[in-house]
C-alpha positions as CSV (number, residue, x, y, z in Angstrom):
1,X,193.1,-45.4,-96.2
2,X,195.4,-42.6,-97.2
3,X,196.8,-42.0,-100.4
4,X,200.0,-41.7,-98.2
5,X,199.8,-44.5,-96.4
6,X,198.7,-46.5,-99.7
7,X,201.9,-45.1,-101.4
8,X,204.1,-46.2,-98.2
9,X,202.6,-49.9,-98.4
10,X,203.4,-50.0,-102.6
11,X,207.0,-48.7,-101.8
12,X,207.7,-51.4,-98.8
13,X,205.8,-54.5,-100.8
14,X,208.3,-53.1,-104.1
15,X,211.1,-53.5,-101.7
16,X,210.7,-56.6,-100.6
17,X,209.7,-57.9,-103.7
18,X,212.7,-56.6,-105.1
19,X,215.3,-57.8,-102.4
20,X,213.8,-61.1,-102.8
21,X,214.2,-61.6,-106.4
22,X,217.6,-60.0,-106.4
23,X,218.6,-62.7,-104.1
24,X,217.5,-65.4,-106.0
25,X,219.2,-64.1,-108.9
26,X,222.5,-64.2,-106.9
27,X,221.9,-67.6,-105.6
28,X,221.6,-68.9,-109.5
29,X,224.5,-67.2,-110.4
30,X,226.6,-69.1,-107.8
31,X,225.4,-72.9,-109.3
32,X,227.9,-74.0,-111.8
33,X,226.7,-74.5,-114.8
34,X,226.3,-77.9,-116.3
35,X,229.1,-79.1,-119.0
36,X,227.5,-82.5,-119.6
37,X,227.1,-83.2,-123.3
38,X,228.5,-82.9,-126.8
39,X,230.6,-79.9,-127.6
40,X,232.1,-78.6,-131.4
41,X,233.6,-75.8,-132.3
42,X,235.7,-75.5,-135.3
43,X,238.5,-72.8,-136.8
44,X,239.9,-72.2,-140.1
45,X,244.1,-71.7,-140.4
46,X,246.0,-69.4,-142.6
47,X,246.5,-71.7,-145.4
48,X,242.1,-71.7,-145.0
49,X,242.0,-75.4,-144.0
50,X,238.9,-75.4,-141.8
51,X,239.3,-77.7,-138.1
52,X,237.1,-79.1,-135.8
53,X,237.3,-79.8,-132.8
54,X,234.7,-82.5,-130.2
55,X,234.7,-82.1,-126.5
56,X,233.3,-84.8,-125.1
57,X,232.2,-84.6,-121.2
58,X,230.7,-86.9,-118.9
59,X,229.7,-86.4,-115.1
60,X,228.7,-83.1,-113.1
61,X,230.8,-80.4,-110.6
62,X,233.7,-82.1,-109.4
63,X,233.4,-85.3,-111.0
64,X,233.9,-84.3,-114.8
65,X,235.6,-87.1,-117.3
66,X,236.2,-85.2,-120.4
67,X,237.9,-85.8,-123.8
68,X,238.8,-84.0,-127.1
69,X,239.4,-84.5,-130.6
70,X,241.0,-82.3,-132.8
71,X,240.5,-83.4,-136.6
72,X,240.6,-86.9,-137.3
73,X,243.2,-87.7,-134.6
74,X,242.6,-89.6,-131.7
75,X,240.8,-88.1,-128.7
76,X,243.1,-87.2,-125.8
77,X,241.6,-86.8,-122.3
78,X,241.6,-83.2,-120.5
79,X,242.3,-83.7,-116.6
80,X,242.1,-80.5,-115.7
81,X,238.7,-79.1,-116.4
82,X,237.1,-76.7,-113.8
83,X,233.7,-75.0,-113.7
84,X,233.4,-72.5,-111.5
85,X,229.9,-70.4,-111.7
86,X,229.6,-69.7,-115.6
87,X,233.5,-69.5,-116.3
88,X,235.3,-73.1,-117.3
89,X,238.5,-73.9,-118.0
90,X,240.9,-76.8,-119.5
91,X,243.7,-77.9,-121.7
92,X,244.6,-79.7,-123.9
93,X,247.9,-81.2,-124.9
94,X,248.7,-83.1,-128.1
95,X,252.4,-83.8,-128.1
96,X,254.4,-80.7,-128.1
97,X,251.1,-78.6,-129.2
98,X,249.2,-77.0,-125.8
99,X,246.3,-74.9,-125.4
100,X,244.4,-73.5,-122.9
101,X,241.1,-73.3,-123.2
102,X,239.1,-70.4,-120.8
103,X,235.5,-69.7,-121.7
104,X,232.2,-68.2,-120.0
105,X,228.3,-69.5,-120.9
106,X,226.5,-67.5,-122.8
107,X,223.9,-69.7,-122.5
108,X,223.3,-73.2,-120.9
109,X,224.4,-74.4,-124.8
110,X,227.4,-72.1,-126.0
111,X,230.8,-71.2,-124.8
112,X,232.5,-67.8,-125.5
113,X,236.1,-67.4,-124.7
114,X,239.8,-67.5,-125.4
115,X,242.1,-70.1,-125.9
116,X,246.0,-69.5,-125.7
117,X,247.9,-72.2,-127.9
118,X,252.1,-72.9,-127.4
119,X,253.9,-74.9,-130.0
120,X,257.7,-76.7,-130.0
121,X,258.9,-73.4,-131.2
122,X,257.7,-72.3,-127.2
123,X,256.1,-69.3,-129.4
124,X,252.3,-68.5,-128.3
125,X,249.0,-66.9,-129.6
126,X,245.8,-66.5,-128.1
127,X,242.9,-66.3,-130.3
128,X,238.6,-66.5,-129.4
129,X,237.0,-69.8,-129.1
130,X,233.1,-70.2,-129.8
131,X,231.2,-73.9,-128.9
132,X,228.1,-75.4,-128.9
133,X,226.7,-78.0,-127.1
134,X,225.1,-80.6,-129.7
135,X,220.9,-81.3,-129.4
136,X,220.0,-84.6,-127.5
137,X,216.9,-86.2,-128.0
138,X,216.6,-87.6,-125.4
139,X,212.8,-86.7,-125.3
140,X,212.1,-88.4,-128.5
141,X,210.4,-91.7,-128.5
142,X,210.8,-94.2,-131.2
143,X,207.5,-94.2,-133.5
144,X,205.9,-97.3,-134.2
145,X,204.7,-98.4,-137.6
């Protein structure tokens, strides 16, 4: 065997090693990822008063059932939550208070993004959001005594 044709066979095998992972990194990018879970993030005001916030969502792609709660208040319930690949988006709306919520995973268990708030003076601010997505146990199993 040639060293030519032995360099030829590396270079096509590479190839179509290479073509096949890059497609199956495409076809992962394209799954939504799952928003199932516990989410908190929290935020400190200019008076430094320090707020958190709980997401709450049930279900998977198009069938989501979410809620939020800001504080202590009671939670409302987001209608409008969309994932599409690794970019979700909802809002929120607590009497005249409104903000829209636009983030992109980092990772299957935090959220980077913006959120762009409007008050009853109709001014607005945008400012960054970070979340996590709280630890199940699921796995664990009661221990016996």
């Amino acid at each position: 065997m040639s060293a030519r044709f032995r360099f030829g066979m590396g270079a096509c095998l590479f190839m179509a090693f290479s073509l096949g992972m890059a497609s199956w990194v495409v076809a992962d990018d394209s799954k939504p990822m799952s928003m199932a879970g516990t989410w908190r993030w929290k935020w400190t005001d200019a008076e430094g008063v320090v707020h958190h916030h709980v997401l709450e969502v049930e279900g998977e792609g198009k069938t989501l059932s979410a809620r939020e709660r800001f504080d202590e208040e009671k939670p409302v319930k987001i209608n409008d939550m969309k994932i599409e690949g690794k970019t979700v988006t909802f809002s929120v709306t607590r009497g005249t208070r409104h903000a829209a919520y636009k983030g992109e995973f980092k990772s299957a268990d935090h959220i980077d993004g913006t959120v762009g708030t409007s008050g009853a003076d109709n001014s607005t601010e945008e400012y960054g959001w970070s979340a996590d997505r709280e630890d199940t146990d699921e796995d664990a199993t009661p221990k016996s005594d």
